[in-house]
C-alpha positions as CSV (number, residue, x, y, z in Angstrom):
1,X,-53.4,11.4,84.2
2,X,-57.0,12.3,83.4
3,X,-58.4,15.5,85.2
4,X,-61.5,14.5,87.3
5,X,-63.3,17.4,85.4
6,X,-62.6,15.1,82.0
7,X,-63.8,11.9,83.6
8,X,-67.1,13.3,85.1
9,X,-67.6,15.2,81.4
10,X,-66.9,11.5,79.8
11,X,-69.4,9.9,81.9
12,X,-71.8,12.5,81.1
13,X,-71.4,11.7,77.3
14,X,-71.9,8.0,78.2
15,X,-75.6,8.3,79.9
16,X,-76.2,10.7,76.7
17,X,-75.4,8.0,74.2
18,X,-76.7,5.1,76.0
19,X,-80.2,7.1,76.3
20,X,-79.6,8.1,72.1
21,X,-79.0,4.1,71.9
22,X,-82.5,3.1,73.4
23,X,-84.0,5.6,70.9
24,X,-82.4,3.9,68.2
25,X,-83.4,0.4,69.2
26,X,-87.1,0.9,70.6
27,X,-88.1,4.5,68.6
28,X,-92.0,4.4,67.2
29,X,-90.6,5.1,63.9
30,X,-87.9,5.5,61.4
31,X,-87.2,9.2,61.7
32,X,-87.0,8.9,65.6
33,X,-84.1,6.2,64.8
34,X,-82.5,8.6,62.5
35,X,-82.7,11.3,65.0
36,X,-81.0,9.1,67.8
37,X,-78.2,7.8,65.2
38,X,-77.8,11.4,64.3
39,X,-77.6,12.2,68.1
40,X,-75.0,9.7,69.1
41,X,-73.0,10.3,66.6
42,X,-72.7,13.7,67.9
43,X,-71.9,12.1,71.4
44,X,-69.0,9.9,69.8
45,X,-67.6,13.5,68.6
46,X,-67.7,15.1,72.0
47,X,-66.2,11.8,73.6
48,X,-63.5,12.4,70.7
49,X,-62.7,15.7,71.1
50,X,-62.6,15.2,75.0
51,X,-60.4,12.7,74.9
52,X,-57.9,14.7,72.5
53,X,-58.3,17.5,75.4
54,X,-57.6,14.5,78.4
55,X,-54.5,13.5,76.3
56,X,-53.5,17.0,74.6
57,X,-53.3,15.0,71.3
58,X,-54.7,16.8,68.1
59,X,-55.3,14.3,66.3
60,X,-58.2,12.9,68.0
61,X,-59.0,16.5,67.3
62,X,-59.2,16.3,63.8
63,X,-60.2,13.0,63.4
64,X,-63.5,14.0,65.2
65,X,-64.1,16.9,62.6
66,X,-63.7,14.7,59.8
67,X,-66.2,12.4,61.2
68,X,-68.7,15.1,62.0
69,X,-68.5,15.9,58.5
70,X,-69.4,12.6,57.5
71,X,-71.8,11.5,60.2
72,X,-73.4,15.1,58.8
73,X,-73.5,14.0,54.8
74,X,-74.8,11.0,56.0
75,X,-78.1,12.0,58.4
76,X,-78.6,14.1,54.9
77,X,-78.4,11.1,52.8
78,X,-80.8,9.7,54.6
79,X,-83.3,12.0,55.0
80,X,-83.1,12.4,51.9
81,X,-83.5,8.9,50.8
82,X,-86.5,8.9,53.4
83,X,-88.7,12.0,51.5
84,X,-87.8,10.1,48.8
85,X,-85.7,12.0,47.2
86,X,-83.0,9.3,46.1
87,X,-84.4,6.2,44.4
């Protein structure tokens, strides 16, 4: 059974990403999207990582680090691509 303490901490993380979700879809420009996408990928790992606590599994665990990694080689792929750096 989940601990309240999880639950109110998951809910939480849900008003944070749907908030990083209206900056992707109605930000002014491109950056402020790539600062939102950057931002709720960083929500999806904290959502991961409490649900590996809720469940005491480690792999949810780990599979949040790996994607961090990537969600982190990706926001610099792109702000790369957008100081035009990669052609």
């Amino acid at each position: 059974m989940i601990v309240e303490s999880f639950f109110y901490s998951a809910l939480v993380v849900m008003i944070g990403a749907f908030f990083a979700l209206l900056r992707v879809f109605f930000g002014p420009s491109v950056p402020d999207r790539v600062v939102g996408v950057d931002t709720l990928n960083t929500l999806i790992v904290a959502g991961m990582v409490l649900l590996g606590a809720a469940y005491d599994r480690t792999i949810y665990i780990d599979i949040a680090i790996v994607y961090a990694l990537l969600s982190y080689i990706g926001t610099l792929a792109i702000a790369r691509y957008l100081q035009g750096g990669l052609e």
